[in-house]
C-alpha positions as CSV (number, residue, x, y, z in Angstrom):
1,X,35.7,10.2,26.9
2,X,36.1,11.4,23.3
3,X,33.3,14.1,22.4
4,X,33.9,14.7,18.8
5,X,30.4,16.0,17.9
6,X,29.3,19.9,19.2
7,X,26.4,21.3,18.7
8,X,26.7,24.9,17.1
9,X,24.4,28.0,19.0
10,X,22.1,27.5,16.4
11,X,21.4,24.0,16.3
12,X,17.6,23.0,16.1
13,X,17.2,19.5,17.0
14,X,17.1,20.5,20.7
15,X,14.2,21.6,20.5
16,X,12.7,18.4,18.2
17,X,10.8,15.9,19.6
18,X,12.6,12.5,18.3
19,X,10.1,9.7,18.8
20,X,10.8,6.0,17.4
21,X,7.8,4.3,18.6
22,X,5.9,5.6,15.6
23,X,8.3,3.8,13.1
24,X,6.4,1.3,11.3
25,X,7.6,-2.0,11.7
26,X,6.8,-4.5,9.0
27,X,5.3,-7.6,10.5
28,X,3.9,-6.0,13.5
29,X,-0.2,-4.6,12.2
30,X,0.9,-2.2,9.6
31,X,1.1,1.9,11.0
32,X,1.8,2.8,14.7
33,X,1.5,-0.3,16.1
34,X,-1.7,0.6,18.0
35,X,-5.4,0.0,16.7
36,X,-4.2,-0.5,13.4
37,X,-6.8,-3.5,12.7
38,X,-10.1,-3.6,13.5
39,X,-10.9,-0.3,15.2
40,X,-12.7,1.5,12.5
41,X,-10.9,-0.4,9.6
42,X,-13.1,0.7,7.1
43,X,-12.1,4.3,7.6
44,X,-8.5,4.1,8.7
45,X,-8.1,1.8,5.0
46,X,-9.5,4.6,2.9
47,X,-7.3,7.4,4.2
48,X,-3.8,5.5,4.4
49,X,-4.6,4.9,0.7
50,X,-5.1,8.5,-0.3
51,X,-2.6,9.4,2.3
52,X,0.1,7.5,0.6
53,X,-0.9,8.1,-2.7
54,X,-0.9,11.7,-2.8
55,X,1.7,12.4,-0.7
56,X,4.4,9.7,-2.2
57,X,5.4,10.1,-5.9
58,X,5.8,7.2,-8.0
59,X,9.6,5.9,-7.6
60,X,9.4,4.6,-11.0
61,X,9.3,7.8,-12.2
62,X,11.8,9.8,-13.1
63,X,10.0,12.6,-13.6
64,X,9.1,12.7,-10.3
65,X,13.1,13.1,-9.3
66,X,13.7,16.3,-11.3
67,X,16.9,17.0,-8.8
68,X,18.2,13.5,-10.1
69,X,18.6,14.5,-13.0
């Protein structure tokens, strides 16, 4: 058994909730995997759009990167 890895006293991720299910898989109904079509479409399409838009800055920008630079 070779344990290289400890975990100092002050180490955080045991108290994190890891969960991979909410990965979004391409090819599999876009986010989450559940009721992503259908189910109040109209709605769900309007807010993943300002979701993403506001929240993601443009990666052709460099200006968006200032610690890139």
């Amino acid at each position: 058994m070779d344990h290289h890895f400890r975990k100092p006293a002050n180490d955080i991720t045991s108290q994190l909730e890891i969960n991979f299910g909410d990965l979004g898989r391409p090819g599999r109904g876009g986010r989450g995997g559940r009721g992503g079509r259908g189910r109040g479409g109209r709605a769900n399409r309007g807010s993943r759009t300002d979701k993403s838009s506001a929240s993601a800055p443009d990666v052709d920008d460099p200006e968006a990167f200032p610690a890139l630079s």
